[in-house]
PAPA-725878 format. One line per 3 residues: number of its first residue (from 1); for each residue x, y, z of N, C-alpha, C, O. Coordinates in Angstrom, 1 decimal, always signed. Layout:
N
NUM) X,Y,Z,X,Y,Z,X,Y,Z,X,Y,Z | ...
END
This chain:
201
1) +12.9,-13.0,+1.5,+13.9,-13.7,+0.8,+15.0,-14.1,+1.7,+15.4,-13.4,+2.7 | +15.4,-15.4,+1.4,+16.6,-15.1,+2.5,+17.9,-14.7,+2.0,+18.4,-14.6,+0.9 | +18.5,-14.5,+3.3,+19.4,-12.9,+3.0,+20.8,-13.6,+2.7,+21.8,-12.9,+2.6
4) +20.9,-15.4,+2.5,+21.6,-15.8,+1.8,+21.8,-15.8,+0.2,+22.7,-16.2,-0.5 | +20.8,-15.4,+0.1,+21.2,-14.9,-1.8,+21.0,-13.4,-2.2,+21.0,-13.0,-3.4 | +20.8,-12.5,-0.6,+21.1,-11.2,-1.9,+22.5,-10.7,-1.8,+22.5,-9.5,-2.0
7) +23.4,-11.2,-1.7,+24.7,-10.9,-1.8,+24.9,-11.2,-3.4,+25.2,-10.2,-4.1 | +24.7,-12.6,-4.0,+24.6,-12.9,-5.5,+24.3,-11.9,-6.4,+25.0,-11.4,-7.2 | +22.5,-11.6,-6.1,+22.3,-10.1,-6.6,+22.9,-9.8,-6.2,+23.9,-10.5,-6.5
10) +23.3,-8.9,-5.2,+24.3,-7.7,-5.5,+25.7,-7.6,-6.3,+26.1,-6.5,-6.7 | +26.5,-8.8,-6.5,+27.3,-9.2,-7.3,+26.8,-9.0,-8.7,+27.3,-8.0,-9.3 | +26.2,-9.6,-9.3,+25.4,-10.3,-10.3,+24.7,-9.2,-11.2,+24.7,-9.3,-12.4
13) +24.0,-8.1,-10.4,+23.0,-7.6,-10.6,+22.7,-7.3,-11.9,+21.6,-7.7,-12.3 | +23.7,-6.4,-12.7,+23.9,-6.0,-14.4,+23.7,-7.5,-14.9,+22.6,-7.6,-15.4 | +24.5,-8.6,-14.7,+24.3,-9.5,-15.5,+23.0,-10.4,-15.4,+22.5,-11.0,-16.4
16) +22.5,-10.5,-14.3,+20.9,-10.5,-14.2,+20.0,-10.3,-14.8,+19.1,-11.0,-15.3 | +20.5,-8.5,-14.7,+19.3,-8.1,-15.0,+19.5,-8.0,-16.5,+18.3,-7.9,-16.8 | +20.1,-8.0,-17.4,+20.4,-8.4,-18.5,+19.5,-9.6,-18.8,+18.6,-9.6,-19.6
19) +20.1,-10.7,-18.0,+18.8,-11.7,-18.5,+17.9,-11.7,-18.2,+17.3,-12.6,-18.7 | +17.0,-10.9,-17.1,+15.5,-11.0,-16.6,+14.9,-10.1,-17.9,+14.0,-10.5,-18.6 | +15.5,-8.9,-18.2,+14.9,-8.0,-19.2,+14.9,-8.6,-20.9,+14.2,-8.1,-21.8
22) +15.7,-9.9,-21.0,+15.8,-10.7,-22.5,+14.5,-11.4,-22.8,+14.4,-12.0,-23.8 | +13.8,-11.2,-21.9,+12.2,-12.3,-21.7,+11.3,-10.9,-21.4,+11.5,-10.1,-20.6 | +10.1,-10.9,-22.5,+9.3,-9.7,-22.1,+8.4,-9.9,-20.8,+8.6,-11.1,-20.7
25) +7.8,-9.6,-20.2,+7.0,-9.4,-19.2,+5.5,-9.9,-19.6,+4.8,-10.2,-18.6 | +4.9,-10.0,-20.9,+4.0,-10.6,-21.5,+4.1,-11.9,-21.7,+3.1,-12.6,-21.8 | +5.6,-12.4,-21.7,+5.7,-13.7,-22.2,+5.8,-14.3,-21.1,+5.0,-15.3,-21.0
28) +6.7,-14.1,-20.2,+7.0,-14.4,-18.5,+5.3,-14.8,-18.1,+4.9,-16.0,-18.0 | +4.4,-13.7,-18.0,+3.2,-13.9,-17.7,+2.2,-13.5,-17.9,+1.4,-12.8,-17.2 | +2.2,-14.3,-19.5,+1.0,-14.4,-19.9,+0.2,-14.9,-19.3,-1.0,-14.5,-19.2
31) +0.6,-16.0,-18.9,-0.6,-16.9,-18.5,-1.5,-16.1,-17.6,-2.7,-16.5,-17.5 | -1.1,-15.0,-16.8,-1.8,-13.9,-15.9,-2.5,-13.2,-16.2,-3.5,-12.8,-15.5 | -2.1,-12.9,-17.0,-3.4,-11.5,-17.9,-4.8,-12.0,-18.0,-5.7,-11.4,-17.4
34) -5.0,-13.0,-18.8,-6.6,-13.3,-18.6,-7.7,-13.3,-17.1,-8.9,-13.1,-17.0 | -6.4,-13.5,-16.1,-6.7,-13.7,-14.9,-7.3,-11.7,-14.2,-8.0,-11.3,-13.3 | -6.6,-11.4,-14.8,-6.3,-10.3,-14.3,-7.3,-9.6,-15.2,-7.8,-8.5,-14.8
37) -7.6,-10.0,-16.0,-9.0,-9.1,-17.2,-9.0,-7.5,-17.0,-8.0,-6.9,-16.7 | -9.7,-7.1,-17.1,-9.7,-5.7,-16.6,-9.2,-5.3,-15.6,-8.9,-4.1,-15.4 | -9.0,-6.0,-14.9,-8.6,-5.4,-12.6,-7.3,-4.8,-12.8,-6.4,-5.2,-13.5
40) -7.6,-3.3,-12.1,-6.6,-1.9,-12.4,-6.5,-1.9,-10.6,-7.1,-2.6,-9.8 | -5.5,-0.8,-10.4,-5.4,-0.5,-8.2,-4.4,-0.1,-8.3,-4.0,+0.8,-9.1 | -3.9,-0.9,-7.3,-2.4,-0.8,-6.6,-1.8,-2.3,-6.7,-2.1,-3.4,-6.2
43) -1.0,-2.0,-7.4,+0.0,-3.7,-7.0,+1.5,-3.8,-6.7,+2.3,-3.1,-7.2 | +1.8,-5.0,-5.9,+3.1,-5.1,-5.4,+3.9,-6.1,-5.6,+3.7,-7.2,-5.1 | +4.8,-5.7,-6.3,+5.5,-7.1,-7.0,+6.4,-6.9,-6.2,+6.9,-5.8,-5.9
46) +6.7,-8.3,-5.5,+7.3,-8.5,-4.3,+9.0,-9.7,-4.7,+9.1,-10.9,-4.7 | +10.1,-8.7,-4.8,+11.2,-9.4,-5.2,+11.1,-8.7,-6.7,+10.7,-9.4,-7.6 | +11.4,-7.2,-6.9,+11.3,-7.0,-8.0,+12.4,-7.1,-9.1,+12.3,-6.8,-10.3
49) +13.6,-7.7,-8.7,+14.9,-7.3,-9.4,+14.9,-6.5,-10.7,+15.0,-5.3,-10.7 | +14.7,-7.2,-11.6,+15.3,-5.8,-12.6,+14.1,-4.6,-13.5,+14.0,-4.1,-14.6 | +13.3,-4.8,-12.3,+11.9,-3.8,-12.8,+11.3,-4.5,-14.0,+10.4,-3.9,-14.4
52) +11.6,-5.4,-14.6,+10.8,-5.4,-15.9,+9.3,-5.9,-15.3,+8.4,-5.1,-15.6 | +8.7,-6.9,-14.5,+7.5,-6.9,-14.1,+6.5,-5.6,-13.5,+5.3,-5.5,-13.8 | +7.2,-4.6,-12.4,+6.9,-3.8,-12.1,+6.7,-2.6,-13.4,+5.8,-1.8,-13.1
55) +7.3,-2.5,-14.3,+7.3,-1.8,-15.4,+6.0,-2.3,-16.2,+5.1,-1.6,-16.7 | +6.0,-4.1,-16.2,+5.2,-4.5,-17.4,+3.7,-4.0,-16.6,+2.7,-4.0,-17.4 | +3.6,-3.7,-15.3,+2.3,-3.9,-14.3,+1.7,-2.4,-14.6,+0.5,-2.2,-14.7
58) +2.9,-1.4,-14.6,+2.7,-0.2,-14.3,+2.2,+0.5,-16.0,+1.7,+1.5,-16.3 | +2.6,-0.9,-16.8,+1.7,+0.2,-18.3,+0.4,-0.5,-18.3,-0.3,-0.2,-19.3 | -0.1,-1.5,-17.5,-1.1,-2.2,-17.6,-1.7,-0.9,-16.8,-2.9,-0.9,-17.3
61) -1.7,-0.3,-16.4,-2.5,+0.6,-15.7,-2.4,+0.4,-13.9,-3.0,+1.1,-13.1 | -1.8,-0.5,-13.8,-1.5,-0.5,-12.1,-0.4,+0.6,-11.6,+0.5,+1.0,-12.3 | -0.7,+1.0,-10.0,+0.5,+1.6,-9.5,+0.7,+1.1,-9.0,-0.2,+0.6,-8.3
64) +2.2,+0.8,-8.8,+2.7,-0.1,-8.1,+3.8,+0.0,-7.4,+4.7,+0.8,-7.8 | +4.1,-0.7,-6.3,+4.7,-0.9,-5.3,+6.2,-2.0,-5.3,+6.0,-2.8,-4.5 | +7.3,-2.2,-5.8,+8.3,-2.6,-6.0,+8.9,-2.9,-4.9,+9.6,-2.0,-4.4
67) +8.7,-4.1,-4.2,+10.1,-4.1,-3.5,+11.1,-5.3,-3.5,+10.8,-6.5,-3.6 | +12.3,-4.8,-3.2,+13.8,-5.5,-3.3,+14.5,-5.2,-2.5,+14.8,-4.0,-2.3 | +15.0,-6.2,-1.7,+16.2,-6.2,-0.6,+17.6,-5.9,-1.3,+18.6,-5.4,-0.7
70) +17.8,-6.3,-2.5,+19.4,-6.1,-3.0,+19.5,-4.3,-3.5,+18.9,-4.0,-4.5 | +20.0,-3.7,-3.1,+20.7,-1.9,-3.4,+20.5,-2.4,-4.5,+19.5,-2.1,-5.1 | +21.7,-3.3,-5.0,+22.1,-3.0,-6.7,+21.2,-3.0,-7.4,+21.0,-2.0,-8.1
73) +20.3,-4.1,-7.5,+19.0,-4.7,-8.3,+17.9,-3.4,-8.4,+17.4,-3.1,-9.5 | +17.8,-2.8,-7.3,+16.8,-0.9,-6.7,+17.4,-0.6,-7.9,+16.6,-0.5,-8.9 | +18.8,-0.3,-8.0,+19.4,+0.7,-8.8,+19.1,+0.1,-10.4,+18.6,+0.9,-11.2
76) +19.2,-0.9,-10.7,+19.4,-1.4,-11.8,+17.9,-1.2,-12.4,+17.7,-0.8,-13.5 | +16.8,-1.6,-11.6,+15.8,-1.1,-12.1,+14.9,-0.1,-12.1,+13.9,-0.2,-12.8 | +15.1,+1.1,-11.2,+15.0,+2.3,-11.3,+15.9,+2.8,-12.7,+15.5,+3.4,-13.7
79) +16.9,+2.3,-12.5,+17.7,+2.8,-14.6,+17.1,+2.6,-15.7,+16.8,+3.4,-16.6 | +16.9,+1.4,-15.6,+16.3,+0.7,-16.7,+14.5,+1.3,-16.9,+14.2,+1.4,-18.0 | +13.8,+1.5,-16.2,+12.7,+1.9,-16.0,+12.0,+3.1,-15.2,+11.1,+3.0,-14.4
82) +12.7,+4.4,-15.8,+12.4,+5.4,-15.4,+11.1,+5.9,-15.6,+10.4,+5.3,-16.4 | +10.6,+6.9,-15.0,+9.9,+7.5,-15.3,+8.0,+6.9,-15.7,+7.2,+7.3,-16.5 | +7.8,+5.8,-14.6,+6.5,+5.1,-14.5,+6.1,+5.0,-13.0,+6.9,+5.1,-12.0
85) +4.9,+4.7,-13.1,+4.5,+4.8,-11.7,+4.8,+3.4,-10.9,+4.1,+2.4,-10.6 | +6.0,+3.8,-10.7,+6.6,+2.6,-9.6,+7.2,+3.2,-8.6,+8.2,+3.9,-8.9 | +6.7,+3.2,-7.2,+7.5,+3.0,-6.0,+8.6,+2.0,-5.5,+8.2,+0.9,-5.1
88) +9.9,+2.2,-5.5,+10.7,+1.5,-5.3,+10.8,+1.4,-3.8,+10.9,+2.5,-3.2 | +10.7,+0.2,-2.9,+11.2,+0.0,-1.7,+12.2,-1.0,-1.5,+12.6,-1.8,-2.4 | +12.7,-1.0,-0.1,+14.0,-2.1,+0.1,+13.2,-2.3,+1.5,+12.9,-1.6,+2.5
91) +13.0,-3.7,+1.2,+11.9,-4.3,+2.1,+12.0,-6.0,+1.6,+12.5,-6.2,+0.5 | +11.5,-7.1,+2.2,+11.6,-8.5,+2.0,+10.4,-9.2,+3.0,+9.9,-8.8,+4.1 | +10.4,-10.3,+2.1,+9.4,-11.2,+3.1,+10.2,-11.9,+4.2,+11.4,-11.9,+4.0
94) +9.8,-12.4,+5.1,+8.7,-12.5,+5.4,+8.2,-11.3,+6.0,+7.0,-11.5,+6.2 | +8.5,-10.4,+6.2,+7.9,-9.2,+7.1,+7.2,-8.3,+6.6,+6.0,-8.0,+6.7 | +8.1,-7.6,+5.8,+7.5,-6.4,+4.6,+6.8,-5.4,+5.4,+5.6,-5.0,+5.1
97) +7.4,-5.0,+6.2,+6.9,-4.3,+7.7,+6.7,-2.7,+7.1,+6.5,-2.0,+8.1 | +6.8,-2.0,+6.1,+6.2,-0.8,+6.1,+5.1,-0.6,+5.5,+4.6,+0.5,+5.2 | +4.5,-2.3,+5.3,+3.1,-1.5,+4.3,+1.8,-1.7,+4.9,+1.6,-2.5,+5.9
100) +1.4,-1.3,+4.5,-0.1,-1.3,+5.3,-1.2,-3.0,+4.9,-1.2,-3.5,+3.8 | -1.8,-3.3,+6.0,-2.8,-4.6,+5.6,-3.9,-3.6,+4.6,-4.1,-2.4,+4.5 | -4.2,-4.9,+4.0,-5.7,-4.4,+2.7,-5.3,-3.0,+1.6,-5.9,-2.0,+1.2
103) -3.8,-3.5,+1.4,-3.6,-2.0,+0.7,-3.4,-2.5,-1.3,-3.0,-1.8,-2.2 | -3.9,-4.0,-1.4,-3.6,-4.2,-3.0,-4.4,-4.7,-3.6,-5.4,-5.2,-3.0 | -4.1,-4.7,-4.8,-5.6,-5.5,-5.4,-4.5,-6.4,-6.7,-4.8,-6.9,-7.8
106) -3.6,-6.4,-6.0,-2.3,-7.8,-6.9,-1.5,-7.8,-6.2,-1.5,-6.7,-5.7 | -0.7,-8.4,-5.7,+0.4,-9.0,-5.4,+0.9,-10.2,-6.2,+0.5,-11.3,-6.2 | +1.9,-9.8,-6.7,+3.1,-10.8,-7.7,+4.2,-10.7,-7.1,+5.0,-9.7,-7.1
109) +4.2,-12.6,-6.4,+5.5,-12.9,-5.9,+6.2,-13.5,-7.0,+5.8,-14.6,-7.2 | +7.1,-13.1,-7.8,+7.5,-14.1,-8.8,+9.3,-14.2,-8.2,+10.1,-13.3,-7.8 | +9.3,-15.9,-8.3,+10.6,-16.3,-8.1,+11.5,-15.8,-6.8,+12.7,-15.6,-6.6
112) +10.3,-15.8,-5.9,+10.9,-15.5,-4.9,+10.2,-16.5,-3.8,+10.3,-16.3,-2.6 | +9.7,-17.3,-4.1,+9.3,-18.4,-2.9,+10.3,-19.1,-2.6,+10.5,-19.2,-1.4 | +11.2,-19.9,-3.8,+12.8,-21.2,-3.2,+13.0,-20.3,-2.7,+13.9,-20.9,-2.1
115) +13.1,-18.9,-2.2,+14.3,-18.0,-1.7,+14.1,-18.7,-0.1,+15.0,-19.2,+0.5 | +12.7,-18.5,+0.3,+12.3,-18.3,+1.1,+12.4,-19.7,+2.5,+11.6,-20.6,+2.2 | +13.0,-19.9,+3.4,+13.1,-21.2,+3.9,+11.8,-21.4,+4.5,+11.0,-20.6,+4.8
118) +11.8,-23.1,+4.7,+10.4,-23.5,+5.2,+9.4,-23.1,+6.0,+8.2,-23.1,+6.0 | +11.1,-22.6,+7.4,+9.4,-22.3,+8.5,+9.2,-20.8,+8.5,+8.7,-20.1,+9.4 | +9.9,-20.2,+7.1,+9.5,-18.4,+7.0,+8.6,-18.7,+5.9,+8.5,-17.7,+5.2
121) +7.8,-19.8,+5.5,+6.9,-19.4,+4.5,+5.5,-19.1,+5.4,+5.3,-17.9,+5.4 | +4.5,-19.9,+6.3,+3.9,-19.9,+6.8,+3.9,-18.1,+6.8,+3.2,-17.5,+6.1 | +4.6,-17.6,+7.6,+4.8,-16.8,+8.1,+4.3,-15.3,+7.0,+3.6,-14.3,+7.2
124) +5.1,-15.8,+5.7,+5.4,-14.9,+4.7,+3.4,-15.0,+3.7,+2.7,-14.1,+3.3 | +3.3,-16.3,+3.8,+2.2,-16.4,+3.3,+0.8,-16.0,+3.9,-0.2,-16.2,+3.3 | +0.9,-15.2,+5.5,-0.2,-14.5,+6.1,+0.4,-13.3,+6.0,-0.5,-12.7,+6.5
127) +1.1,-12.6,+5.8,+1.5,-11.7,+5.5,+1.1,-10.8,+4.0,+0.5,-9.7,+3.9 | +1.6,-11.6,+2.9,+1.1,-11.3,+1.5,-0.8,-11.2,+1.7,-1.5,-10.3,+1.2 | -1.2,-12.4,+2.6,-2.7,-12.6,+2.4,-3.5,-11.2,+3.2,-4.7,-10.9,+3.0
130) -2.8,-10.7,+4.0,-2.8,-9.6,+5.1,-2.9,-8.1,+4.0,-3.6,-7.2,+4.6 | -2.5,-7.9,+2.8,-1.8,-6.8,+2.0,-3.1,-6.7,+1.2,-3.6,-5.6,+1.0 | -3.5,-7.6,+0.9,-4.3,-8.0,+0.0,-5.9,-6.9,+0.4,-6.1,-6.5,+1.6
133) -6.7,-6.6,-0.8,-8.0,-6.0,-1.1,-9.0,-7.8,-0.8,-8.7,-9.0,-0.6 | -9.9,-7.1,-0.9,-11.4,-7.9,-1.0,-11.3,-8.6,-2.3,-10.9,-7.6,-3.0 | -11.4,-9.6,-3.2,-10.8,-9.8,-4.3,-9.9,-9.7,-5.1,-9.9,-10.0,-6.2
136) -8.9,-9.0,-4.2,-7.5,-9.1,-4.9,-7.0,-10.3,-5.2,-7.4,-11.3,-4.6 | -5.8,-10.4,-6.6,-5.4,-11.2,-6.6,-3.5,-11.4,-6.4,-2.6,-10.6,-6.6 | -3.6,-13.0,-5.8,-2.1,-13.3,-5.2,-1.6,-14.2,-6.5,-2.3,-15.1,-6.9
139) -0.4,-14.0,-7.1,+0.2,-15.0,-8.0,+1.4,-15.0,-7.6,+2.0,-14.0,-7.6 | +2.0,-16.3,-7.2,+3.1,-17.1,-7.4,+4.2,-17.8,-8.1,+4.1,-19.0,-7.9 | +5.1,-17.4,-8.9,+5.7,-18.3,-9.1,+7.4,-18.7,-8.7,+8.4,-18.1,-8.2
142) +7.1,-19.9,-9.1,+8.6,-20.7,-7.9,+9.1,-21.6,-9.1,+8.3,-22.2,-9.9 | +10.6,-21.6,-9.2,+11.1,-22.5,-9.9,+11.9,-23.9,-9.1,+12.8,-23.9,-8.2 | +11.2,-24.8,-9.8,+12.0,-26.0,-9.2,+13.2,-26.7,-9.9,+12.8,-27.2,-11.0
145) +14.1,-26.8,-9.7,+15.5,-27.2,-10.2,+16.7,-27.2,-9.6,+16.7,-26.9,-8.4 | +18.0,-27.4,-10.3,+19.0,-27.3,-9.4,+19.4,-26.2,-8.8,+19.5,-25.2,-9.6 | +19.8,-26.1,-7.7,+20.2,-24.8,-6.8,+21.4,-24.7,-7.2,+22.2,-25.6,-7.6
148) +21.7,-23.4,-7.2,+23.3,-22.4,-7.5,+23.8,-21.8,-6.3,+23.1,-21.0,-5.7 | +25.0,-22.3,-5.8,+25.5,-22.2,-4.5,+25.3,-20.2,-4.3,+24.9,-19.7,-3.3 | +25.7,-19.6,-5.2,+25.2,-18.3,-4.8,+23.8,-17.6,-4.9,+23.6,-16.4,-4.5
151) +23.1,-18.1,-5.3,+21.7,-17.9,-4.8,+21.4,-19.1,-4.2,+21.5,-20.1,-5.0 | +20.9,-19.3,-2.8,+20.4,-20.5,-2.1,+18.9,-20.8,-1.9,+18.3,-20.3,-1.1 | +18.5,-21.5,-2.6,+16.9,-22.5,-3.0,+16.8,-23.4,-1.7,+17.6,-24.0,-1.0
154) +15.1,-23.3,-1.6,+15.2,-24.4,-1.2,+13.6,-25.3,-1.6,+12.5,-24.7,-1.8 | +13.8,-26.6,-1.8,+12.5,-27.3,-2.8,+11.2,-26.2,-2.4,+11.2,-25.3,-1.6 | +10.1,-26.7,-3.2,+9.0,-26.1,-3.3,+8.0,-26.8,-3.8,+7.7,-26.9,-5.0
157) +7.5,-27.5,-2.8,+6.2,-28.6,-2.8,+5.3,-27.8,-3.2,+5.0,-26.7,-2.7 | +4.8,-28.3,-4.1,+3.3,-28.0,-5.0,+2.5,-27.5,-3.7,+2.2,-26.3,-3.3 | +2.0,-29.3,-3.0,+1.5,-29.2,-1.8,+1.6,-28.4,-0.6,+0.7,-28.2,+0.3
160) +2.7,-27.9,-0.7,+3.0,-26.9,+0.3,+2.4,-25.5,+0.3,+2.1,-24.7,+1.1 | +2.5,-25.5,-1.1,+1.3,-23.9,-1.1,-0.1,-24.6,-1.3,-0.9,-24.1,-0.5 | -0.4,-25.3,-1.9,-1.8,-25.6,-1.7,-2.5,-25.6,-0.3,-3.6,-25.1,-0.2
163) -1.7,-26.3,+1.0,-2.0,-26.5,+2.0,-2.1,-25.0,+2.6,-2.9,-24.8,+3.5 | -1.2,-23.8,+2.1,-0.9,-22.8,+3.0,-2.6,-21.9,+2.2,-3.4,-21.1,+2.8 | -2.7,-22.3,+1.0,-3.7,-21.5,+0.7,-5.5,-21.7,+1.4,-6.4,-20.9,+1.6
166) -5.3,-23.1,+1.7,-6.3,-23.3,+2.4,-6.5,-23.2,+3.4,-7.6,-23.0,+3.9 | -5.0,-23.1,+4.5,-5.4,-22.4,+5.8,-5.9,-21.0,+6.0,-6.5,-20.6,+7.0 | -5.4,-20.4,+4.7,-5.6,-18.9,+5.1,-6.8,-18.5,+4.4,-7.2,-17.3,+4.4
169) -7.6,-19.6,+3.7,-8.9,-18.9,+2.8,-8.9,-18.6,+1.9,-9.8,-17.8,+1.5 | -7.7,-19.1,+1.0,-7.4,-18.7,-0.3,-7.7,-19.7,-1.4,-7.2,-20.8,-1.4 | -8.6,-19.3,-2.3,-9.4,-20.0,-3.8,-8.7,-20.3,-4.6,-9.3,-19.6,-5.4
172) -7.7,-20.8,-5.2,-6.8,-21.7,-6.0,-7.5,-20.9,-7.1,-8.7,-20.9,-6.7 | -7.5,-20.0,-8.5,-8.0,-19.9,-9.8,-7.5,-20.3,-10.7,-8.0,-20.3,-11.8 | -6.4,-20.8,-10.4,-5.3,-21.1,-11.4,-4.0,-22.0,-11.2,-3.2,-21.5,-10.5
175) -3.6,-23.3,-11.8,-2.0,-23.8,-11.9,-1.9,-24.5,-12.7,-2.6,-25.4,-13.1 | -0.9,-24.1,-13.1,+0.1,-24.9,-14.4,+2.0,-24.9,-14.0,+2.7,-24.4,-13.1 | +2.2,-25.6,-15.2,+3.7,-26.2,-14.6,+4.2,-25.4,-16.4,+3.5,-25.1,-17.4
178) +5.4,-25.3,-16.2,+5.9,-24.4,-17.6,+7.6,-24.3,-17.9,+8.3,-23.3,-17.5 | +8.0,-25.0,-18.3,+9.7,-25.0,-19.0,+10.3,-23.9,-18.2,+9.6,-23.5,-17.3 | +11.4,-23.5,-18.3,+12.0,-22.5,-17.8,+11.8,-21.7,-19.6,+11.8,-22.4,-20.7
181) +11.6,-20.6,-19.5,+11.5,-20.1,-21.0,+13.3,-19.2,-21.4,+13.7,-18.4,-22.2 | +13.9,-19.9,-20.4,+15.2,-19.2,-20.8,+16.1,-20.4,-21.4,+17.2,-20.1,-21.9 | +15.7,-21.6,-21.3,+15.9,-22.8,-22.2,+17.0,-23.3,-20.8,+17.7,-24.2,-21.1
184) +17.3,-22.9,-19.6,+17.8,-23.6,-18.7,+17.4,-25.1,-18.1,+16.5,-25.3,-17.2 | +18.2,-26.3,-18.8,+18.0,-28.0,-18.4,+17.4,-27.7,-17.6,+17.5,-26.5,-17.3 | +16.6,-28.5,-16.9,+16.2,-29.0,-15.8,+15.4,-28.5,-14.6,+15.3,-29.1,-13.5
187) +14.7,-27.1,-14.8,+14.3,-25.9,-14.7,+12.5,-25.9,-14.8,+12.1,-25.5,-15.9 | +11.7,-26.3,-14.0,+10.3,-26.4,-14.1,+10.0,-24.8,-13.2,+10.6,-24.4,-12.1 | +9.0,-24.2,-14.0,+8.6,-23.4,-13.1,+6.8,-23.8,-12.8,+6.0,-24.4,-13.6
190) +6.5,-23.3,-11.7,+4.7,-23.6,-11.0,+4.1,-22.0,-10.9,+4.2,-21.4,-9.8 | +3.5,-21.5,-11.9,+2.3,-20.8,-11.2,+0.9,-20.8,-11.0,+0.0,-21.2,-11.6 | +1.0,-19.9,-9.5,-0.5,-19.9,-8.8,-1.4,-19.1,-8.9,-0.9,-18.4,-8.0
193) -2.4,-18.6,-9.1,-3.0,-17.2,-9.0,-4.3,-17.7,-8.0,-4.8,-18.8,-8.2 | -4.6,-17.0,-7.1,-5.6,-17.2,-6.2,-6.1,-16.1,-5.8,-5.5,-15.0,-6.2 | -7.2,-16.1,-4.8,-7.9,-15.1,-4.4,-8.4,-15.4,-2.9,-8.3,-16.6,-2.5
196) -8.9,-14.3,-2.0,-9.6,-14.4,-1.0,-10.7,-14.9,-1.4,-11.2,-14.6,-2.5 | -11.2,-15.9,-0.3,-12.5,-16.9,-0.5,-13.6,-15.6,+0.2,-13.3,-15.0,+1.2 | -14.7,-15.3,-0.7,-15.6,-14.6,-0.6,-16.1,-14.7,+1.4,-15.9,-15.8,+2.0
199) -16.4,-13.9,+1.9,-17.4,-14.5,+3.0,-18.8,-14.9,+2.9,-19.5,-14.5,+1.9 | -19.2,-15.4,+3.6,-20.5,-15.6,+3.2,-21.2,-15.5,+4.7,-20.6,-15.8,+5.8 | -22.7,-14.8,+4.6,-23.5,-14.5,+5.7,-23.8,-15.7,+5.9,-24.5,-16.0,+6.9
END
């Protein structure tokens, strides 16, 4: 994430997370579940702010891996979501330097790609593909709209992940384009769900 918007969270954070938790985790992402059918592991929701995805993951039967660069946001969703199998860390892309390669069988970056500037995606997106199991799956989502001087965006070409997914060998399963469901004007969100492209002998 860049480390120009977690000062916002940390400002923000209560009032945030107030509105991340007003939207259930089923409704955010539904569109994922079918995708996800049965597949149980380890997963790591990367940019967790106010735990409700890592919460909604962890009654799905995943254990999971949380991490958030903002203190406040750690705190706010360790509160709100006690007592489930979530590991909280303070950790950010592009690096995410304490976890081990081939350690998930999900990774959910949600709303944390605008965070991310252009020439730290490349970077961020062999990294997530690095984390990843043998058919694990990667889902993305990025909102496109106007930027808020305290959290700093930056655009998010469709094309730009498509291109990153094919360098690294990743199978496109899924995209759609979807309102902001918080009824915010002008607010498109894109998700992605993909996978490692099988090898073949």
């Amino acid at each position: 994430m860049s480390h120009g918007a977690i000062p916002g969270y940390e400002k923000h954070a209560e009032k945030l997370s107030d509105r991340y938790e007003s939207v259930l985790f089923e409704k955010v992402h539904g569109w994922l579940l079918p995708i996800l059918g049965e597949k149980r592991g380890r997963a790591l929701d990367i940019g967790a702010g106010s735990g409700r995805d890592a919460a909604g993951l962890s009654r799905l039967g995943f254990r999971v891996v949380a991490v958030e660069p903002s203190g406040r946001m750690r705190s706010e969703g360790q509160k709100r979501h006690p007592g489930l199998s979530v590991e909280w860390i303070d950790s950010s892309l592009p690096a995410l330097s304490s976890l081990k390669k081939g350690s998930f069988d999900l990774i959910l970056a949600s709303a944390v790609w605008m965070h991310l500037s252009p020439s730290d995606r490349p970077r961020a997106f062999q990294r997530m593909v690095s984390l990843l199991n043998p058919g694990a799956i990667l889902a993305i989502t990025m909102k496109d709209g106007p930027a808020d001087a305290e959290f700093p965006t930056y655009p998010v070409p469709v094309g730009e992940v498509e291109l990153l997914a094919r360098e690294n060998r990743m199978e496109i399963l899924f995209f759609e384009n979807q309102k902001d469901l918080l009824g915010r004007n002008g607010i498109t969100w894109f998700h992605f769900a993909m996978r490692p492209q099988p090898i073949r002998p």
